[in-house]
MIKE-407148 format. One record per atom (N, C-alpha, C, O, CB): residue number from 1; x, y, z. Coordinates in pm, 1 decimal, decimal comma. Glycine has a CB too. Layout:
% residues N
     n          x          y          z
   NUM          X          Y          Z
...
***
This chain:
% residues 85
     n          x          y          z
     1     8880,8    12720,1    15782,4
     1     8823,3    12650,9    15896,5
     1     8797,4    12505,0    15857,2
     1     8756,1    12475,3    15745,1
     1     8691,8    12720,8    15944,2
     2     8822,6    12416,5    15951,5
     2     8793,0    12249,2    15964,3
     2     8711,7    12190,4    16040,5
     2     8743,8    12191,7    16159,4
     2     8890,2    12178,9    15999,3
     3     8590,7    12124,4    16006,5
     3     8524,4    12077,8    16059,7
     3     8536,2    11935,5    16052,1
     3     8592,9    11889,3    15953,1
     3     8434,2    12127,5    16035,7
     4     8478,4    11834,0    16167,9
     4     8447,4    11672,9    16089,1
     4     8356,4    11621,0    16182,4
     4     8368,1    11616,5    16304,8
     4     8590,4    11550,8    16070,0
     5     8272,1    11585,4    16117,1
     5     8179,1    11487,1    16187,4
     5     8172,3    11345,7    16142,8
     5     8193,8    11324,5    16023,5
     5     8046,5    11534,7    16178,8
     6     8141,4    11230,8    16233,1
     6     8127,0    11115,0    16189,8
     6     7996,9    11059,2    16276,3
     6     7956,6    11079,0    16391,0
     6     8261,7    11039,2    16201,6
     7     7952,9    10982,4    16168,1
     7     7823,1    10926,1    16187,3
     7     7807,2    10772,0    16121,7
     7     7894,5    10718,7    16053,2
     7     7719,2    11028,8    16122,2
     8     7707,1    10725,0    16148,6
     8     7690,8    10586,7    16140,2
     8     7545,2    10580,0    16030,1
     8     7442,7    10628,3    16078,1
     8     7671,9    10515,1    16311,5
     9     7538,3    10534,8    15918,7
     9     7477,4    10539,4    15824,2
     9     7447,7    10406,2    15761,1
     9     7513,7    10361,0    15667,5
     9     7534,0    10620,1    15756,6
    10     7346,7    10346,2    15815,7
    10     7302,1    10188,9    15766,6
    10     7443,9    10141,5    15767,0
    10     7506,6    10131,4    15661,5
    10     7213,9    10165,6    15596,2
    11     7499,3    10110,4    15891,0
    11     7596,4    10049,4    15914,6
    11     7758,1    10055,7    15851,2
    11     7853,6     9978,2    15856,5
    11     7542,4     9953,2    15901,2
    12     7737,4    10176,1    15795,7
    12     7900,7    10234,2    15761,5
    12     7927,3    10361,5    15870,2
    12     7859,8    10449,3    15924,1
    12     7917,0    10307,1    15571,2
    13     8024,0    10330,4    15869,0
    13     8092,9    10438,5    15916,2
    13     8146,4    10582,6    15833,3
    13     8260,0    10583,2    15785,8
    13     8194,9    10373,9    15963,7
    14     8056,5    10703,8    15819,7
    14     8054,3    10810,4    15736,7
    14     8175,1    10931,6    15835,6
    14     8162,8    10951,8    15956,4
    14     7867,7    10862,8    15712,6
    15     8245,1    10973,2    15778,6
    15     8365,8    11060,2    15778,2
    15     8311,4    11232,2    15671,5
    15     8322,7    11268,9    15554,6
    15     8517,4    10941,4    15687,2
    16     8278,8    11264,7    15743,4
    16     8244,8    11417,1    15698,7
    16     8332,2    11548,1    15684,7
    16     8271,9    11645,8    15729,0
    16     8156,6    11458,3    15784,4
    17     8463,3    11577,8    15632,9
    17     8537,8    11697,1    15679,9
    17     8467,6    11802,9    15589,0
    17     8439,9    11786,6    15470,2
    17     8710,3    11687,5    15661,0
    18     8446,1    11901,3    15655,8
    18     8461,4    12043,7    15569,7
    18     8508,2    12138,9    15603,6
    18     8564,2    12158,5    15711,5
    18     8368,9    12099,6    15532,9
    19     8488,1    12234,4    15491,3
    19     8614,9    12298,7    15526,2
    19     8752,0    12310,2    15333,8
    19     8760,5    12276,8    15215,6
    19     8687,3    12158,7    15693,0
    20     8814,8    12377,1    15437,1
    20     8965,0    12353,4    15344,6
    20     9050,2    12240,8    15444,7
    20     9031,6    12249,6    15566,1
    20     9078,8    12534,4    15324,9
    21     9146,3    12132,4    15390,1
    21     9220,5    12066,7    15421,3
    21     9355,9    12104,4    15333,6
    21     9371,0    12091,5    15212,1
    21     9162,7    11946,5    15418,4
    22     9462,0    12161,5    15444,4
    22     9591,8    12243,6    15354,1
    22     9676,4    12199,7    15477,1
    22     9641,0    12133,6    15574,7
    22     9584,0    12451,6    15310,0
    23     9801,2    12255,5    15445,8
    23     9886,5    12241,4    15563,4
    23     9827,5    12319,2    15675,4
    23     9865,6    12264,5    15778,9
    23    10029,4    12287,6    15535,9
    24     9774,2    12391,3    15694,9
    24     9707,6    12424,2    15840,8
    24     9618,5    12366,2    15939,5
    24     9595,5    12399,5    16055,8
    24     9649,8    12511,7    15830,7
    25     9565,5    12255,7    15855,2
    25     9462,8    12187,2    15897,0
    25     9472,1    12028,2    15878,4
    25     9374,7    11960,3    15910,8
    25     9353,3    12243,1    15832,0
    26     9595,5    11963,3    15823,1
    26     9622,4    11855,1    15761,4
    26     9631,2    11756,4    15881,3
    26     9579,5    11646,1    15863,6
    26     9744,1    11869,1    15671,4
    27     9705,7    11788,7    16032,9
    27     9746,0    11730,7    16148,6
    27     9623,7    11697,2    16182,0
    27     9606,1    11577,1    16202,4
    27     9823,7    11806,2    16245,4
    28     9481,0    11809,2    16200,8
    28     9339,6    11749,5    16255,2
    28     9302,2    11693,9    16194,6
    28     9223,0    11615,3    16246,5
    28     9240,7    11807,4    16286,1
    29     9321,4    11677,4    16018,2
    29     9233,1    11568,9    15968,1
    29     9287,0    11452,8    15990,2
    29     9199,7    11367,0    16003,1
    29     9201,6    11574,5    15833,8
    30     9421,7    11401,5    16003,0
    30     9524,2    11301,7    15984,7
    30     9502,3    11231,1    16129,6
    30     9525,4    11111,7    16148,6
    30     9686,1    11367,4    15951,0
    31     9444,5    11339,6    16250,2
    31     9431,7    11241,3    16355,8
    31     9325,1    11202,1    16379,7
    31     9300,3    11102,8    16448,2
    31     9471,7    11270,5    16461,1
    32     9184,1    11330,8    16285,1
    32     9049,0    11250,9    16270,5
    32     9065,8    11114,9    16205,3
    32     9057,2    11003,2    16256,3
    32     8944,4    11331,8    16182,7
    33     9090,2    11148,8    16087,4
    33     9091,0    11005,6    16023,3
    33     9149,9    10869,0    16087,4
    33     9120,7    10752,5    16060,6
    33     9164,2    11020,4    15903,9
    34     9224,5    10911,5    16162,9
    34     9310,1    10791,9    16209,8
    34     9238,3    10752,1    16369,6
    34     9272,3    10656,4    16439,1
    34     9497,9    10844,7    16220,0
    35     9167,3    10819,9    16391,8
    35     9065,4    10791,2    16535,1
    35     8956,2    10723,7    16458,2
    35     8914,6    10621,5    16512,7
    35     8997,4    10948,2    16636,3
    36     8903,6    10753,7    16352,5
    36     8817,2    10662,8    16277,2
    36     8792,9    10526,9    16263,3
    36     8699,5    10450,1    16286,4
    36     8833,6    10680,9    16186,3
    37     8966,6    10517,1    16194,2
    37     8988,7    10406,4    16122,0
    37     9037,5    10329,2    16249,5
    37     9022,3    10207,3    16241,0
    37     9089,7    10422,1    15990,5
    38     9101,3    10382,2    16383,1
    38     9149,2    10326,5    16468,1
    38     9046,4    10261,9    16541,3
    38     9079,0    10163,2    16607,3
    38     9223,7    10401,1    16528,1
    39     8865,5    10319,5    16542,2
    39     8733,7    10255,6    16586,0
    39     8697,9    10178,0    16496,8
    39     8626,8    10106,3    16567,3
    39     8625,2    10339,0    16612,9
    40     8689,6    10131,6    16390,3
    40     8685,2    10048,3    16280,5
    40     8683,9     9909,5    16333,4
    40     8796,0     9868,2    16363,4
    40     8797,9    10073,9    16186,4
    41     8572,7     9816,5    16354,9
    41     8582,7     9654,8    16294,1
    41     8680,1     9606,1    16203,4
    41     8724,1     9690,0    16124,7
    41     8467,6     9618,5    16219,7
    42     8717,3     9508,9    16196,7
    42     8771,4     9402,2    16063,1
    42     8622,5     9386,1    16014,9
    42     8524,2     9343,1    16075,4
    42     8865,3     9219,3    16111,0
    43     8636,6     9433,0    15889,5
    43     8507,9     9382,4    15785,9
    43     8415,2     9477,8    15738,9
    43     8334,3     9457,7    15648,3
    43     8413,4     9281,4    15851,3
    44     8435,2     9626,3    15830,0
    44     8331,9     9734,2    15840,8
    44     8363,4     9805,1    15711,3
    44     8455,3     9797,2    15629,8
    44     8342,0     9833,0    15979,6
    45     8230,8     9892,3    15724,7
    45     8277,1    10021,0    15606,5
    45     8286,5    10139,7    15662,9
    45     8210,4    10187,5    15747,0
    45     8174,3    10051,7    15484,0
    46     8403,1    10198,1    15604,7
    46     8427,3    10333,3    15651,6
    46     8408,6    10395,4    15509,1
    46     8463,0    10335,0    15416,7
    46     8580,3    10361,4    15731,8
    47     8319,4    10539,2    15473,0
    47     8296,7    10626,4    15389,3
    47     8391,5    10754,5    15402,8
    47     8433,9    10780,8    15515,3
    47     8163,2    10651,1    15399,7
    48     8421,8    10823,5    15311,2
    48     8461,2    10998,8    15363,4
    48     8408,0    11062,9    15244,8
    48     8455,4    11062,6    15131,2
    48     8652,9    11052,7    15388,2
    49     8303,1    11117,6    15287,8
    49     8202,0    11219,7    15246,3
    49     8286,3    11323,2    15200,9
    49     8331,4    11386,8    15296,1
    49     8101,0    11268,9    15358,6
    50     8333,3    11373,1    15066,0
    50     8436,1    11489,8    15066,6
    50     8366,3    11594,4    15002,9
    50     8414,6    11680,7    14929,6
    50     8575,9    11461,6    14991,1
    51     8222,0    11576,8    15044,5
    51     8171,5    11692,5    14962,0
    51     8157,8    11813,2    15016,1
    51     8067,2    11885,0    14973,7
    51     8055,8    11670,5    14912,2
    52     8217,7    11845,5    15087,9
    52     8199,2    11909,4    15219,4
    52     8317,7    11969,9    15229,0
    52     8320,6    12052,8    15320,0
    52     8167,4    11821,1    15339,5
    53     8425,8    11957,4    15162,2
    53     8573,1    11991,3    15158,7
    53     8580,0    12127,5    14986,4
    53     8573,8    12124,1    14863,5
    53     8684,3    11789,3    15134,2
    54     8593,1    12207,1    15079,3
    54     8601,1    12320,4    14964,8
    54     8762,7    12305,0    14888,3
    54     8776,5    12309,9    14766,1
    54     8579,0    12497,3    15048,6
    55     8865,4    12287,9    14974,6
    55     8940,2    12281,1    14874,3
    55     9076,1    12184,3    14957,9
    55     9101,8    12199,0    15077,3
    55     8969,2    12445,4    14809,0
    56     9160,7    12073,8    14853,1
    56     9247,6    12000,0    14992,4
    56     9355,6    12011,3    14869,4
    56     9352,5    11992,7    14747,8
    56     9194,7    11801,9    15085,8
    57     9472,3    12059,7    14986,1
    57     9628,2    12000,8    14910,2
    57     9669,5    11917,0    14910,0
    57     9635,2    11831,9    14992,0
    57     9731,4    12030,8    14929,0
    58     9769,3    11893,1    14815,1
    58     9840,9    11767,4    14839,1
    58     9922,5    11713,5    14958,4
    58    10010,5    11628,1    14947,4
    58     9917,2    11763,4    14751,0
    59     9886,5    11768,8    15066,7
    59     9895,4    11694,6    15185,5
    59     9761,9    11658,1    15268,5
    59     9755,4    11592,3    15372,4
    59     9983,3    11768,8    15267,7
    60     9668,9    11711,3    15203,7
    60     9543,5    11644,2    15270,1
    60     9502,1    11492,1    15202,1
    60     9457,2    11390,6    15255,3
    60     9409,3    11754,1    15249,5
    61     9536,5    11522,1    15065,6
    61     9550,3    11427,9    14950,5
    61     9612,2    11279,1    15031,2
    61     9572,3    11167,5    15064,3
    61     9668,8    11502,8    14819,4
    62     9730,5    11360,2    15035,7
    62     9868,2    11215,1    15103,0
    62     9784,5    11142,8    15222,3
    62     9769,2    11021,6    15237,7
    62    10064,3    11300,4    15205,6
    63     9733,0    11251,9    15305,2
    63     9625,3    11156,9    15479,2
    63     9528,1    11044,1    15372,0
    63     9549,3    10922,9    15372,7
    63     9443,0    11329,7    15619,3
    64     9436,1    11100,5    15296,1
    64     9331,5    10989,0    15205,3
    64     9427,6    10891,5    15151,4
    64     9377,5    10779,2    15154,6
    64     9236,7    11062,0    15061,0
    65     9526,9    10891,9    15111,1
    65     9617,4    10780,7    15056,9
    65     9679,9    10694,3    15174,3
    65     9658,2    10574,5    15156,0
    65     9738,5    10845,9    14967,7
    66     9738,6    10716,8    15269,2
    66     9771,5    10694,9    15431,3
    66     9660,7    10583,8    15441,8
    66     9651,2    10462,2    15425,2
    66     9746,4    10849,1    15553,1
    67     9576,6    10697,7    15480,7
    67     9422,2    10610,6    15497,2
    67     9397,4    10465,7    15470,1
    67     9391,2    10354,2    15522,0
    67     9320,3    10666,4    15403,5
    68     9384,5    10546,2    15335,1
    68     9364,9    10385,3    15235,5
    68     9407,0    10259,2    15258,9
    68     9342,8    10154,2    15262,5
    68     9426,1    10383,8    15112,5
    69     9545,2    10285,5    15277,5
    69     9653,4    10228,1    15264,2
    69     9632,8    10145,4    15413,5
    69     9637,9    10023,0    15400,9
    69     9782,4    10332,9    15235,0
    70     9611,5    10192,6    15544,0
    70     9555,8    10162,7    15701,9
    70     9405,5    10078,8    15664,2
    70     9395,4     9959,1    15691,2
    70     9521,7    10341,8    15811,0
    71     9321,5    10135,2    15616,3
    71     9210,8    10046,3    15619,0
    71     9214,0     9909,8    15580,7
    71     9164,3     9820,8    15649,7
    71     9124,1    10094,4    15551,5
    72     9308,8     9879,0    15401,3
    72     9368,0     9763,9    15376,6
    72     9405,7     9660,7    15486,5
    72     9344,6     9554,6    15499,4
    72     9469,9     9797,7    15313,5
    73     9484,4     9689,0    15545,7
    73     9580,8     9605,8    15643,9
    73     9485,8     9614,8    15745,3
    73     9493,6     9516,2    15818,7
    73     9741,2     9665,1    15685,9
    74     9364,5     9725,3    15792,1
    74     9254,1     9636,1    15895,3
    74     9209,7     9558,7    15818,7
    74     9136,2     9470,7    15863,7
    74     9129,2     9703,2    15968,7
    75     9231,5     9562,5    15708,8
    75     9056,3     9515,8    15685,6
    75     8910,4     9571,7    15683,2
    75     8809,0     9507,9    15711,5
    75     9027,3     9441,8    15770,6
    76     8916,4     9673,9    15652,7
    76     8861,1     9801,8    15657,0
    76     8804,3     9844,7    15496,3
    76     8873,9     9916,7    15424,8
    76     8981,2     9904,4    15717,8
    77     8703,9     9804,7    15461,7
    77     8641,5     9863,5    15333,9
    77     8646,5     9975,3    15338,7
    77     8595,7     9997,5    15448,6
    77     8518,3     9838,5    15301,1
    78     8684,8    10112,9    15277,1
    78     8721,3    10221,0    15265,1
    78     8663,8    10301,6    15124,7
    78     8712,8    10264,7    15018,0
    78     8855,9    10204,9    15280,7
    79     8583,9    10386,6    15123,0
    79     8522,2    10497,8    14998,8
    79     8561,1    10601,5    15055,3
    79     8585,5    10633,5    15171,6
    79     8354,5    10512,7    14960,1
    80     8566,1    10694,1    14869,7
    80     8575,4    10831,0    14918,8
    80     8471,1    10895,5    14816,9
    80     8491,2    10880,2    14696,4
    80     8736,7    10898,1    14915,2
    81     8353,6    10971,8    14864,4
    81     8280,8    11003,7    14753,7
    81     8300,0    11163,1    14778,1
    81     8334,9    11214,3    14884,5
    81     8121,7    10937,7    14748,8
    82     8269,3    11231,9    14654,6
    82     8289,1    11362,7    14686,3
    82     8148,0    11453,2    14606,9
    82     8157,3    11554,2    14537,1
    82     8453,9    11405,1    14629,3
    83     8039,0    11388,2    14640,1
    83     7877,7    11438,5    14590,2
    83     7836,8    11373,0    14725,3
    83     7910,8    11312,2    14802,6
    83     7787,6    11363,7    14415,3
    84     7679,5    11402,5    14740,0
    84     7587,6    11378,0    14859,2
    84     7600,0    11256,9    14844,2
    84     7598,1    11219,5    14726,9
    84     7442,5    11429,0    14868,4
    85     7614,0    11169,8    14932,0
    85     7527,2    11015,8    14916,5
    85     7418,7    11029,4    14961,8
    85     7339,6    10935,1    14962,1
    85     7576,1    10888,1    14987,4
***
């Protein structure tokens, strides 16, 4: 099962999935994330909370690299922590 919540945290933008992220679930995170990053400022911070993710393949892997890679070119400060903040 996949969950995600996003929330606003002293002015970042926090990305929450839990869950497993595998090929069954890779399309909802790939269009969460990308509805995220697609609400995103030039200049903002976007977080993804991965502590919350029991277990991700290397295609959930590839969306966080995607990601990355999208926030750059906004302009988009981008973390990935995987403990509580």
């Amino acid at each position: 099962m996949f969950e995600w919540h996003l929330e606003d945290r002293d002015g970042a933008a926090v990305a929450a999935p839990k869950g497993a992220i595998d090929h069954n679930t890779a399309d909802d995170f790939q269009t969460a994330v990308g509805a995220a990053l697609g609400g995103a400022a030039e200049g903002s911070r976007m977080v993804f909370d991965l502590s919350g993710v029991e277990y991700m393949s290397s295609v959930g892997l590839r969306v966080l690299m995607r990601a990355s890679k999208e926030a750059r070119t906004a302009k988009v400060r981008s973390e990935e922590h995987t403990s509580e903040l």
